[in-house]
N, C-alpha and C positions, 0 to 999 in steps of 0.2 A: 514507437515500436512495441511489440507486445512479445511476451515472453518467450511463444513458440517462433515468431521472427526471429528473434535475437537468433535462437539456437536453429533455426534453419540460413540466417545468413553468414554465420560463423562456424556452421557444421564441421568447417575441416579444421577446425583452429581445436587446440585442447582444452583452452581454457574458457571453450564458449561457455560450456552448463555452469562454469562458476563465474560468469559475468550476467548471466541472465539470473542467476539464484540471486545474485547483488545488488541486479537493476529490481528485481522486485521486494527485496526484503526492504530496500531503500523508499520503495513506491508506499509497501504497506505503511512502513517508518513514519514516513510522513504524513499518511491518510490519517493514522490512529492520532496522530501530535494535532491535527488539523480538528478532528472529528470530536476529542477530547475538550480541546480549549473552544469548538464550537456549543458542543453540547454545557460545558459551565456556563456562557456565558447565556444560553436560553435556560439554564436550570429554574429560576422564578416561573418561567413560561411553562416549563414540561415539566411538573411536578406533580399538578391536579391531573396531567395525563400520562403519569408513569406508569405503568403494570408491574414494574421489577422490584 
């Protein structure tokens, strides 16, 4: 489901906008935990090709 799903199949509920704010802060949560411990672990690879 994606975020404007959520809050359009729970429209009449109150507490949709705070389950869809949840289901994505959860989503980011774990992209960044994912993306983090991906990116150490190519850090020897992407160093010679860092810009930052």
């Amino acid at each position: 489901l994606t975020w404007g799903g959520i809050i359009w199949i729970f429209n009449t509920q109150i507490f949709a906008y705070r389950i869809a704010v949840g289901t994505m802060t959860l989503f980011v949560i774990i992209g960044l935990v994912i993306l983090l411990k991906w990116k150490r672990e190519l850090k020897p690879i992407n160093e010679q090709f860092s810009t930052v």
